[in-house]
N, CA, C and O atoms as CSV, one atom per row, in Angstrom:
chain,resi,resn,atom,element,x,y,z
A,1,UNK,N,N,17.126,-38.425,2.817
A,1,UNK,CA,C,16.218,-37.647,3.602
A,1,UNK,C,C,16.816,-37.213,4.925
A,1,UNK,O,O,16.271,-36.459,5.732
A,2,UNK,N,N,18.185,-37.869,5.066
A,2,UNK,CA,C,18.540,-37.204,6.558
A,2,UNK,C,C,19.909,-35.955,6.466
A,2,UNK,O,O,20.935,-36.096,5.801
A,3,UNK,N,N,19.616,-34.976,7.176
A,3,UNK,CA,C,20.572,-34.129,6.940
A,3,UNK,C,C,21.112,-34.074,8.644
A,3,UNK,O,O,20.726,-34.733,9.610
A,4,UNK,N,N,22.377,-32.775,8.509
A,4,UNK,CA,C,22.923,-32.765,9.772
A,4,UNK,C,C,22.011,-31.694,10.860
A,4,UNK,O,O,21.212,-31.017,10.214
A,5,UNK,N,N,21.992,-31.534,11.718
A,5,UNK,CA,C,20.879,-31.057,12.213
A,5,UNK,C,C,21.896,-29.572,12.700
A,5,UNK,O,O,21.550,-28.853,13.637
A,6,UNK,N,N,23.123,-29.325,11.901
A,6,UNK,CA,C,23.792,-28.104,12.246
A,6,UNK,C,C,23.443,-27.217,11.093
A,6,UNK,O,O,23.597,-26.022,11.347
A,7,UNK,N,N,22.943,-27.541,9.697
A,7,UNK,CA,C,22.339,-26.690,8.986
A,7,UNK,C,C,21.242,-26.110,9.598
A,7,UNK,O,O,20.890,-25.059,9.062
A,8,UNK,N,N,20.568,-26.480,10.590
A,8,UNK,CA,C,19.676,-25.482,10.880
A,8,UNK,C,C,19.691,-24.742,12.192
A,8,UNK,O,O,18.777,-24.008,12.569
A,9,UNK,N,N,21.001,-25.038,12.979
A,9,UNK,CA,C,21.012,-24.499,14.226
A,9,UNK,C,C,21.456,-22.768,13.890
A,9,UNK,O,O,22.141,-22.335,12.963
A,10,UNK,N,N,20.759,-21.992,15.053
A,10,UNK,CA,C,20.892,-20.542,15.238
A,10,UNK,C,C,22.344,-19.720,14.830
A,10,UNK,O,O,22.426,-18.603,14.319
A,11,UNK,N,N,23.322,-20.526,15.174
A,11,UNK,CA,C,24.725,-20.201,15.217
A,11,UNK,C,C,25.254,-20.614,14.488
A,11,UNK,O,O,25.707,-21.723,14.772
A,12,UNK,N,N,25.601,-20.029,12.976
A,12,UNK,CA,C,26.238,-20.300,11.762
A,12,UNK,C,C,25.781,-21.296,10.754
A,12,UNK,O,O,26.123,-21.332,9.572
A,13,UNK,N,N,24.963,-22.100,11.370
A,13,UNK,CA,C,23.930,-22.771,10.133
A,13,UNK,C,C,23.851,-22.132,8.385
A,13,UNK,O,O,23.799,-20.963,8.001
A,14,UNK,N,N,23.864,-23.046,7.821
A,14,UNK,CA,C,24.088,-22.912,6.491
A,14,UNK,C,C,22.204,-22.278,6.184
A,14,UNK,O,O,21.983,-21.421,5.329
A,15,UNK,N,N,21.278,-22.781,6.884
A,15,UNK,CA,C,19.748,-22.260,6.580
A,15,UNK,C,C,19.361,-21.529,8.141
A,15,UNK,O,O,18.269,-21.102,8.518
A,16,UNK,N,N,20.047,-21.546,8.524
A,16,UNK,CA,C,19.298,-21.168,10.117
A,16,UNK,C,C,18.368,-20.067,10.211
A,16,UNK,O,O,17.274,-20.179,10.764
A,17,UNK,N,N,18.938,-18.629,9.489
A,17,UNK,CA,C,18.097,-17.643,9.385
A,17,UNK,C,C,16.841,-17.869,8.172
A,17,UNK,O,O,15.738,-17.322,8.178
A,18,UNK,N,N,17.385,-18.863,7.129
A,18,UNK,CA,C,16.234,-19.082,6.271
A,18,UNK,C,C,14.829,-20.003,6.918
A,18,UNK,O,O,13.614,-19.895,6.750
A,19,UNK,N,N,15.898,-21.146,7.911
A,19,UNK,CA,C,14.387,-21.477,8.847
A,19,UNK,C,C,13.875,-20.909,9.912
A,19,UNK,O,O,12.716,-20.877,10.325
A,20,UNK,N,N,14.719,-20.523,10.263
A,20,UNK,CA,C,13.696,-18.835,11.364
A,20,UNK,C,C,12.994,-18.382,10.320
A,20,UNK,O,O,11.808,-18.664,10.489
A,21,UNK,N,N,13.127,-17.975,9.612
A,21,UNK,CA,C,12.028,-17.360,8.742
A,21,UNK,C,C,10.914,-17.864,8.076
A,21,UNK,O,O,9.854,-17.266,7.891
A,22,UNK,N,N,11.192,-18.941,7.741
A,22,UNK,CA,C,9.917,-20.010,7.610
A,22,UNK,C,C,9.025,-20.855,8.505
A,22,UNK,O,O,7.954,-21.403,8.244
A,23,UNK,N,N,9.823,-20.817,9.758
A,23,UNK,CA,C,8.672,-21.605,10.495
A,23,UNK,C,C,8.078,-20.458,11.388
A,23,UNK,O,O,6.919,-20.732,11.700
A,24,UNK,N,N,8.547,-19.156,11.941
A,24,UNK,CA,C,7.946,-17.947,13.043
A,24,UNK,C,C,7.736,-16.862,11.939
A,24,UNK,O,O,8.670,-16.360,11.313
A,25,UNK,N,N,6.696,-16.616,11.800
A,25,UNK,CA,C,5.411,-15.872,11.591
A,25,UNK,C,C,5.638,-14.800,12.270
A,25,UNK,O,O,5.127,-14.644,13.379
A,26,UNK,N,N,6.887,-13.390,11.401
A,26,UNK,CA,C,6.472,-12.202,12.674
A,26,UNK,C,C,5.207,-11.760,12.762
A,26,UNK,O,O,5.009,-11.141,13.807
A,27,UNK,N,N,4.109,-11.866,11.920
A,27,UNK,CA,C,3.047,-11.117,11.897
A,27,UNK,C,C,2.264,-11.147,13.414
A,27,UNK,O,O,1.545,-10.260,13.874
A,28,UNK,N,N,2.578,-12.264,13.956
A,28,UNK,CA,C,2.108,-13.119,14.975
A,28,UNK,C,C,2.794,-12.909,16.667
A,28,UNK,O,O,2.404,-13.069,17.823
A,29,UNK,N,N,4.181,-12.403,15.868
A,29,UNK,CA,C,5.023,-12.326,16.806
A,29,UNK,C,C,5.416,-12.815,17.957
A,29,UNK,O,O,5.274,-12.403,19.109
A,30,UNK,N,N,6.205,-14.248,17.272
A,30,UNK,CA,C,6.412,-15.299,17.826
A,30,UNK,C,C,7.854,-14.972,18.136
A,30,UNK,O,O,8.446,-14.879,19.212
A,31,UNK,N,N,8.342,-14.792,16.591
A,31,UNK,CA,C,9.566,-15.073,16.684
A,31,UNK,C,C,10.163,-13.520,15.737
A,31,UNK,O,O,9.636,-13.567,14.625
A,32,UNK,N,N,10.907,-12.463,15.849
A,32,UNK,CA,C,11.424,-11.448,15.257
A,32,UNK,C,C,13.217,-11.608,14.661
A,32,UNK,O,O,14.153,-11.881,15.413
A,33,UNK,N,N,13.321,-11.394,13.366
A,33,UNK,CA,C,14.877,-11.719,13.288
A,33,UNK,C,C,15.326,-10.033,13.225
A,33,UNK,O,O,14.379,-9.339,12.855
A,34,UNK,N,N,16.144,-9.533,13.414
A,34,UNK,CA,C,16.842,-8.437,13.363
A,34,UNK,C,C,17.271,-8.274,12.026
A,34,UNK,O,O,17.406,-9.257,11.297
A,35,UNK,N,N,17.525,-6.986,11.589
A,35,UNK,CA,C,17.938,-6.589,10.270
A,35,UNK,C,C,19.506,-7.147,9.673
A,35,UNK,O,O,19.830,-7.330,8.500
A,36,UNK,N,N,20.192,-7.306,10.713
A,36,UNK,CA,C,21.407,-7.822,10.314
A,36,UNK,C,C,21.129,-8.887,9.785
A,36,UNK,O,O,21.636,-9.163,8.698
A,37,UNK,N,N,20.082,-9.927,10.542
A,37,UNK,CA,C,19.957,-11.656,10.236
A,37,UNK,C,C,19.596,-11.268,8.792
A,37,UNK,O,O,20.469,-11.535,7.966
A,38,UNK,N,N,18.289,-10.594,8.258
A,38,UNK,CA,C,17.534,-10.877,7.415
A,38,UNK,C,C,18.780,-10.048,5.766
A,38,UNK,O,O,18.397,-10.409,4.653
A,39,UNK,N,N,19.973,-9.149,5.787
A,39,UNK,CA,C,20.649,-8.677,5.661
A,39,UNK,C,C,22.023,-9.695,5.256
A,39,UNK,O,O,22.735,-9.586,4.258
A,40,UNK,N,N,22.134,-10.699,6.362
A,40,UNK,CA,C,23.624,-11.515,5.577
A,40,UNK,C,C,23.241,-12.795,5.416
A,40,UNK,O,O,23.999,-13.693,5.782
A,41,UNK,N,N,22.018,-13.076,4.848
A,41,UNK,CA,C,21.473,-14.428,4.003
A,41,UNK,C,C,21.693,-13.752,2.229
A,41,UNK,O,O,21.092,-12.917,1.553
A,42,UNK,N,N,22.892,-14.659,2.014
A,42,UNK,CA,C,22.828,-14.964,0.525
A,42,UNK,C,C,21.627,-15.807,-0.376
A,42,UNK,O,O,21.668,-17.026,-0.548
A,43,UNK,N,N,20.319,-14.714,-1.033
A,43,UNK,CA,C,19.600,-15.872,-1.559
A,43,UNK,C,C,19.612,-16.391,-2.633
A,43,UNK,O,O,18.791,-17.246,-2.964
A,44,UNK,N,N,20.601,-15.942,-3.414
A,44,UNK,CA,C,21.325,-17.406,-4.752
A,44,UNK,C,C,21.909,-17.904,-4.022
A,44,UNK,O,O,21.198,-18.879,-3.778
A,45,UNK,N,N,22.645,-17.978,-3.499
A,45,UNK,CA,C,23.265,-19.336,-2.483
A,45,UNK,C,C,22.170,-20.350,-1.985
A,45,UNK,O,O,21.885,-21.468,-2.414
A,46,UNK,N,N,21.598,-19.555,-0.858
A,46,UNK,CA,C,20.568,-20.095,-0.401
A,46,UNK,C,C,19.843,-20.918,-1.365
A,46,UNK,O,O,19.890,-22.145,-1.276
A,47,UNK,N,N,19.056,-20.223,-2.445
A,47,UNK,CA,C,18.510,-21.259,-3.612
A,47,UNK,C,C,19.463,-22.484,-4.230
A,47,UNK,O,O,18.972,-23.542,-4.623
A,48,UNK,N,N,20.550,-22.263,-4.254
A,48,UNK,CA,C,21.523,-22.746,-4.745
A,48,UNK,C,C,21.949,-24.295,-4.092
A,48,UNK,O,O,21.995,-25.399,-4.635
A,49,UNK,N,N,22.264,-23.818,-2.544
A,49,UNK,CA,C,22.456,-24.679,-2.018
A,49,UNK,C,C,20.846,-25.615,-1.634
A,49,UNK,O,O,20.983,-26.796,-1.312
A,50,UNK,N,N,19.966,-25.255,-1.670
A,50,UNK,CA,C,18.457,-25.821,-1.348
A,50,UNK,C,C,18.672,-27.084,-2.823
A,50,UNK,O,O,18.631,-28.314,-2.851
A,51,UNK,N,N,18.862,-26.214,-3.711
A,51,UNK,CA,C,18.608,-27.304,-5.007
A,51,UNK,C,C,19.769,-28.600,-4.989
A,51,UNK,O,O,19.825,-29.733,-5.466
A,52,UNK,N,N,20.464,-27.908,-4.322
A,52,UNK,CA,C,21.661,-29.371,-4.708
A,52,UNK,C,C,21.055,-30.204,-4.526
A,52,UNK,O,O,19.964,-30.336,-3.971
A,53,UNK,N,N,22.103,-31.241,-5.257
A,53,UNK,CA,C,20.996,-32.986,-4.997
A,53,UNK,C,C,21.578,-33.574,-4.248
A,53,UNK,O,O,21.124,-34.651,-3.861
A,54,UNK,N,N,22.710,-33.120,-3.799
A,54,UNK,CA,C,23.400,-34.202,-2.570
A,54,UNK,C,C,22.821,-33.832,-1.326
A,54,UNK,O,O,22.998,-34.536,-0.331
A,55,UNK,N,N,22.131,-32.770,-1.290
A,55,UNK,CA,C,21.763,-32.876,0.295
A,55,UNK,C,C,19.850,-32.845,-0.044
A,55,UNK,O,O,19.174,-32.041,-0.686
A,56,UNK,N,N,19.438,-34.196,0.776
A,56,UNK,CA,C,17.990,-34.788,0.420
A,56,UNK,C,C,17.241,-34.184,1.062
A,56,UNK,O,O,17.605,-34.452,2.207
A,57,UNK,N,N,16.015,-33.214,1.169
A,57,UNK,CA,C,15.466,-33.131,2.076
A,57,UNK,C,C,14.109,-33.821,2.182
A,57,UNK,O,O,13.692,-34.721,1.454
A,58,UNK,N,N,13.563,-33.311,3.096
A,58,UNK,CA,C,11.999,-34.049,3.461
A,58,UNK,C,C,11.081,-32.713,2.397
A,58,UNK,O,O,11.380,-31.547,2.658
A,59,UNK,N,N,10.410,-32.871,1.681
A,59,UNK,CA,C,9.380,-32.465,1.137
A,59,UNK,C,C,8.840,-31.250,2.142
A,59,UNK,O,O,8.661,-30.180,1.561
A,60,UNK,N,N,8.621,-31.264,3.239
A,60,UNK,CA,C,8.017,-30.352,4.031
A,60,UNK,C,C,8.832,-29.128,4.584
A,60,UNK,O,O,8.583,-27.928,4.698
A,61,UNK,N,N,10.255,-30.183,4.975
A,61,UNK,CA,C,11.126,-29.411,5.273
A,61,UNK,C,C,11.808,-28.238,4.229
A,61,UNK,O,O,12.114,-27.146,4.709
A,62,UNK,N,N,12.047,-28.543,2.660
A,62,UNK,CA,C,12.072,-28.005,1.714
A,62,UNK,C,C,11.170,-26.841,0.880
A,62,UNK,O,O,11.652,-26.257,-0.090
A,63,UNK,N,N,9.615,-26.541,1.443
A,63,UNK,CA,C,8.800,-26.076,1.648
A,63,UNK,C,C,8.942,-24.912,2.248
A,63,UNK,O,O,8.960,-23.764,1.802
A,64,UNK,N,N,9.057,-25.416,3.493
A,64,UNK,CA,C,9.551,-24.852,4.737
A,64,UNK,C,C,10.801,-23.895,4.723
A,64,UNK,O,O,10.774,-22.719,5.085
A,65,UNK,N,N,12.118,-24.706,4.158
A,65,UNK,CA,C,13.046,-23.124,3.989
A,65,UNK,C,C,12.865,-22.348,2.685
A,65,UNK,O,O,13.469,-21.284,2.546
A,66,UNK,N,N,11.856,-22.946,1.467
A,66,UNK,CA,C,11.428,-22.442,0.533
A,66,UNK,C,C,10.680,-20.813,0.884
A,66,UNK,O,O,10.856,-19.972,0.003
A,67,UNK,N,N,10.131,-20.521,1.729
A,67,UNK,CA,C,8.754,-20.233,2.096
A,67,UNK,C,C,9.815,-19.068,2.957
A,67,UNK,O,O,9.581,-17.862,2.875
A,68,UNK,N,N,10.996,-19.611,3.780
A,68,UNK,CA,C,12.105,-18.769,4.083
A,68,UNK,C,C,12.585,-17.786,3.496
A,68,UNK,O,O,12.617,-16.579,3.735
A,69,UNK,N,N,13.000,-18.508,2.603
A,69,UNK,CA,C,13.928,-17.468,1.249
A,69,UNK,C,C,13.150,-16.345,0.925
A,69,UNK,O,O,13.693,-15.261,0.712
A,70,UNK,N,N,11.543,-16.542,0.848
A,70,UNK,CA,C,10.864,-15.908,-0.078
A,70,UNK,C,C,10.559,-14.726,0.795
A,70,UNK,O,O,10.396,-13.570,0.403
A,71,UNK,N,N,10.486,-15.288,2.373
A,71,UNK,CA,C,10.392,-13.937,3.480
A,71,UNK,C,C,11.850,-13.128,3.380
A,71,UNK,O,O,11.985,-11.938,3.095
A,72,UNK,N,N,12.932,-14.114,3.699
A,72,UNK,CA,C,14.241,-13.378,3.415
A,72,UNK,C,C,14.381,-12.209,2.596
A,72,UNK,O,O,14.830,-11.129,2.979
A,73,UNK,N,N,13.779,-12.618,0.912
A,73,UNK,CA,C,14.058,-11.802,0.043
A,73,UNK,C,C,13.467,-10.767,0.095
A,73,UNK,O,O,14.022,-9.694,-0.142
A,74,UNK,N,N,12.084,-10.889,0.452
A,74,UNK,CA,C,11.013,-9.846,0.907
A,74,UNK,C,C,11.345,-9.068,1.442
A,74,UNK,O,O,11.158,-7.949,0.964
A,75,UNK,N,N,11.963,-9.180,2.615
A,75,UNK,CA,C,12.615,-8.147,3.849
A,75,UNK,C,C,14.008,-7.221,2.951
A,75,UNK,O,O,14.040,-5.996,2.833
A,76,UNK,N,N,15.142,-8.270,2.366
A,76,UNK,CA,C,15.810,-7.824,1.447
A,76,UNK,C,C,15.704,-6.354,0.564
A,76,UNK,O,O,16.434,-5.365,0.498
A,77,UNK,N,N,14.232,-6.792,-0.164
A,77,UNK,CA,C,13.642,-5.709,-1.296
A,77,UNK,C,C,13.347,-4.665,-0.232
A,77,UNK,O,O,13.739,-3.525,-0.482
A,78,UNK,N,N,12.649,-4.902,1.041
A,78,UNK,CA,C,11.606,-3.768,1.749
A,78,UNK,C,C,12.703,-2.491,2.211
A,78,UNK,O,O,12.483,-1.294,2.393
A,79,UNK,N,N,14.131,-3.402,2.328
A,79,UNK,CA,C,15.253,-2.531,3.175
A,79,UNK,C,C,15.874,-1.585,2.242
A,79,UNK,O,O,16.054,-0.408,2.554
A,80,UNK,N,N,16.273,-2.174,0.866
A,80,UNK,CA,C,16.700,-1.668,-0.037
A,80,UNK,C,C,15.218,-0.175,-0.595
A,80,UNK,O,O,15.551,0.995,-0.778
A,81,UNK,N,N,14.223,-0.508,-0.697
A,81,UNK,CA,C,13.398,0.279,-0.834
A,81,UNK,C,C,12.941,1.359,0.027
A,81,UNK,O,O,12.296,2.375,-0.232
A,82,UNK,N,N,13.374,0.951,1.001
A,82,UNK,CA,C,13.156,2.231,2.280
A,82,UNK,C,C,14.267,2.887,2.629
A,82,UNK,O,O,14.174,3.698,3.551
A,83,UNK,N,N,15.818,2.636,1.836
A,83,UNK,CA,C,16.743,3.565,1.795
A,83,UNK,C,C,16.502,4.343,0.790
A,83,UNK,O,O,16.595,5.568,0.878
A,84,UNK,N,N,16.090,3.585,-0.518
A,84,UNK,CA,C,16.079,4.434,-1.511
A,84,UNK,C,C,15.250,5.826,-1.600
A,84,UNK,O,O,15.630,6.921,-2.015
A,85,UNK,N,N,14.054,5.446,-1.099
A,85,UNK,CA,C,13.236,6.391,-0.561
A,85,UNK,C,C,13.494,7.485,0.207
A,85,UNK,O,O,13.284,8.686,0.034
A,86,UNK,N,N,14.027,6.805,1.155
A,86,UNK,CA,C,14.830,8.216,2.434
A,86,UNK,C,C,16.100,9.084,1.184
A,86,UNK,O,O,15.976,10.301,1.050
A,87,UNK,N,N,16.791,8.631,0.687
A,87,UNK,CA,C,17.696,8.779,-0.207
A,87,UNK,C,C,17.391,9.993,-1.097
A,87,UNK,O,O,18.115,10.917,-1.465
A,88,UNK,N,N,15.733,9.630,-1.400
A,88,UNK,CA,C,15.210,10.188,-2.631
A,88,UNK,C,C,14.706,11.949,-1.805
A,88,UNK,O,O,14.870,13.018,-2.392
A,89,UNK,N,N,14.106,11.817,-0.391
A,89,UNK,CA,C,13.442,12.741,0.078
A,89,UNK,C,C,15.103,13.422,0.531
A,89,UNK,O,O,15.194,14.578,0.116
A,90,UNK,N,N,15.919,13.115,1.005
A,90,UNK,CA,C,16.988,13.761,1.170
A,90,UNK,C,C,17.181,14.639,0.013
A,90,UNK,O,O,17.314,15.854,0.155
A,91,UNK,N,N,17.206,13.867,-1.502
A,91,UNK,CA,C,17.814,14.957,-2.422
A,91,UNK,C,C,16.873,15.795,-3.117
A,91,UNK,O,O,17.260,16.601,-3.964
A,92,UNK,N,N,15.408,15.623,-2.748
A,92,UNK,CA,C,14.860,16.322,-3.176
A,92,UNK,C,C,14.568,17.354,-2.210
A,92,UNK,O,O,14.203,18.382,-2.781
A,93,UNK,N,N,14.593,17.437,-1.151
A,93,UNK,CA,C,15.001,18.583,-0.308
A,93,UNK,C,C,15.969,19.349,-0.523
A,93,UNK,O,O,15.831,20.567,-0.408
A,94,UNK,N,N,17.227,18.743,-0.905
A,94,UNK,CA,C,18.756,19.453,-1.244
A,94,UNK,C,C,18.319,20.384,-2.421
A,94,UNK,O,O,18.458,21.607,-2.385
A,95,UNK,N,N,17.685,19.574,-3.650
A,95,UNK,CA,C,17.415,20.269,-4.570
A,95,UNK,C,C,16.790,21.486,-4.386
A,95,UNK,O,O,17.503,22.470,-4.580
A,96,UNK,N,N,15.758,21.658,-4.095
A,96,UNK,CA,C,14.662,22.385,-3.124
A,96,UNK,C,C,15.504,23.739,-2.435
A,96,UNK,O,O,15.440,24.930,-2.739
A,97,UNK,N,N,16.167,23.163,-1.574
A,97,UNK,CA,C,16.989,24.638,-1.008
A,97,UNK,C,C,18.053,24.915,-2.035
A,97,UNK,O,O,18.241,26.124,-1.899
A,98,UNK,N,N,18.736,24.552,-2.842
A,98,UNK,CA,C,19.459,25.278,-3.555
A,98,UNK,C,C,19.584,24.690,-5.190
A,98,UNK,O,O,20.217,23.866,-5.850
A,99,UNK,N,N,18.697,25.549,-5.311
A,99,UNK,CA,C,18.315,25.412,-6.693
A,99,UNK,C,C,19.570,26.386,-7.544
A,99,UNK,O,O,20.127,27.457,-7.306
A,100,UNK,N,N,19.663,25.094,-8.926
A,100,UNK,CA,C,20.715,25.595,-9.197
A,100,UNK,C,C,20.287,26.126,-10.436
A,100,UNK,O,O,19.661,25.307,-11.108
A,101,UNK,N,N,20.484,27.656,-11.138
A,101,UNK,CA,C,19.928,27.618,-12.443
A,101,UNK,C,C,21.293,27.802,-13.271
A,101,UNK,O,O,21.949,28.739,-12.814
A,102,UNK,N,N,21.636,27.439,-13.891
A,102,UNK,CA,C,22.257,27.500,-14.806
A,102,UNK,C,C,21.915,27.359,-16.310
A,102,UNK,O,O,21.371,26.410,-16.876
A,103,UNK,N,N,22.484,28.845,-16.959
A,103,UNK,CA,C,21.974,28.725,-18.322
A,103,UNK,C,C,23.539,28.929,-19.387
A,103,UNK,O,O,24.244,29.917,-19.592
A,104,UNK,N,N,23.599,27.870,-19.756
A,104,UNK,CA,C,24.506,27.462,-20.848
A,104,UNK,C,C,23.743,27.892,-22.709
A,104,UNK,O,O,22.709,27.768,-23.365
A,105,UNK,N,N,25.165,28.441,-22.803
A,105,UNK,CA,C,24.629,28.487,-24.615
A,105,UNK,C,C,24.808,27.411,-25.000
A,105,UNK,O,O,25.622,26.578,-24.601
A,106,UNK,N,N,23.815,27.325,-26.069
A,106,UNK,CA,C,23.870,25.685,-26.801
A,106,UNK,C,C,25.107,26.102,-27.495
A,106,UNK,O,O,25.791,27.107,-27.690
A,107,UNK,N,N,25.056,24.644,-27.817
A,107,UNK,CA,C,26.565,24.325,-28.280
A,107,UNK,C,C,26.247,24.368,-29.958
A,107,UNK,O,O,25.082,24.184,-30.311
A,108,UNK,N,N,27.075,24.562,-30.765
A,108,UNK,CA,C,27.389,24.792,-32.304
A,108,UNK,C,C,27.458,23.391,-32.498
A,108,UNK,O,O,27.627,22.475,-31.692
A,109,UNK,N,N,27.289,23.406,-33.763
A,109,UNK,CA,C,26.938,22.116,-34.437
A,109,UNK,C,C,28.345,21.635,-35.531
A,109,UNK,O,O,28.511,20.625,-36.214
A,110,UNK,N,N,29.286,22.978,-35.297
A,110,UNK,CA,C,30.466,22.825,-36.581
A,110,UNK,C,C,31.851,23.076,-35.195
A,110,UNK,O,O,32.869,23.740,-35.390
A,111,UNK,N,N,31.622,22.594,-34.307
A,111,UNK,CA,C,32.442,22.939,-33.485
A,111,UNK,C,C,32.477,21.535,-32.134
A,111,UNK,O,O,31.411,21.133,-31.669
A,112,UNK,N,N,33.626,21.038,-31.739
A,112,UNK,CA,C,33.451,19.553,-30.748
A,112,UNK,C,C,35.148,20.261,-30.436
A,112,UNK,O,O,35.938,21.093,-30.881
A,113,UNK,N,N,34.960,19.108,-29.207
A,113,UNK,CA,C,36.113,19.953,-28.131
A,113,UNK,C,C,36.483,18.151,-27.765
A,113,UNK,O,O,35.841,17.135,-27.501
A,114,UNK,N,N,37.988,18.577,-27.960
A,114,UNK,CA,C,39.021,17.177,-27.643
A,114,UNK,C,C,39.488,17.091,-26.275
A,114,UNK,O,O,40.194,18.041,-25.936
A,115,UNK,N,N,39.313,16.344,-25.543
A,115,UNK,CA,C,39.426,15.850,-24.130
A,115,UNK,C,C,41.033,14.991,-24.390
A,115,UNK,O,O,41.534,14.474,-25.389
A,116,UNK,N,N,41.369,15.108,-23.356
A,116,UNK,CA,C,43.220,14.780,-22.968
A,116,UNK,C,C,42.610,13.595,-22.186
A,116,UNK,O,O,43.343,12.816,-21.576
């Protein structure tokens, strides 16, 4: 049940950003992590290393960076989804101004073309 108390410090901690994230509540806005923090948490690692059995935790405490991960990943999905989005309105604008028509003859059915 006892661990080193540098897994959870601010500065390179193996959970640090996963327990910032589990114990401060931005909703509340206690505590805010920046996009980079929420950005270079590995969460198969993170899960990974949580499950090992050599390092014991307290039930609460395990909870606790559990409850982390799950904000981590959250933020993870929200970032990835709000590029994709911007991504998406970019090319559908592109499309939009230059529309491309192109009309190709169908292709023959007794006829295939050999690539080098």
């Amino acid at each position: 049940m006892f661990f080193s108390k540098d897994i959870l410090t601010k500065k390179g901690g193996q959970f640090s950003v996963v327990w910032l994230a589990g114990n401060f509540n931005t909703a509340h806005g206690k505590r805010k992590l920046k996009k980079r923090d929420y950005v270079s948490v590995d969460v198969v690692k993170a899960c990974g290393d949580l499950l090992d059995p050599r390092a014991q935790f307290a039930l609460r405490l395990s909870a606790t960076l559990l409850m982390g991960i799950i904000r981590v990943y959250e933020k993870q999905i929200s970032y990835v989804y709000d590029e994709v989005k911007s991504m998406w309105v970019v090319l559908k604008q592109a499309s939009f101004m230059n529309p491309m028509n192109v009309d190709l003859p169908p292709q023959r059915s007794d006829t295939f073309t050999l690539t080098n």
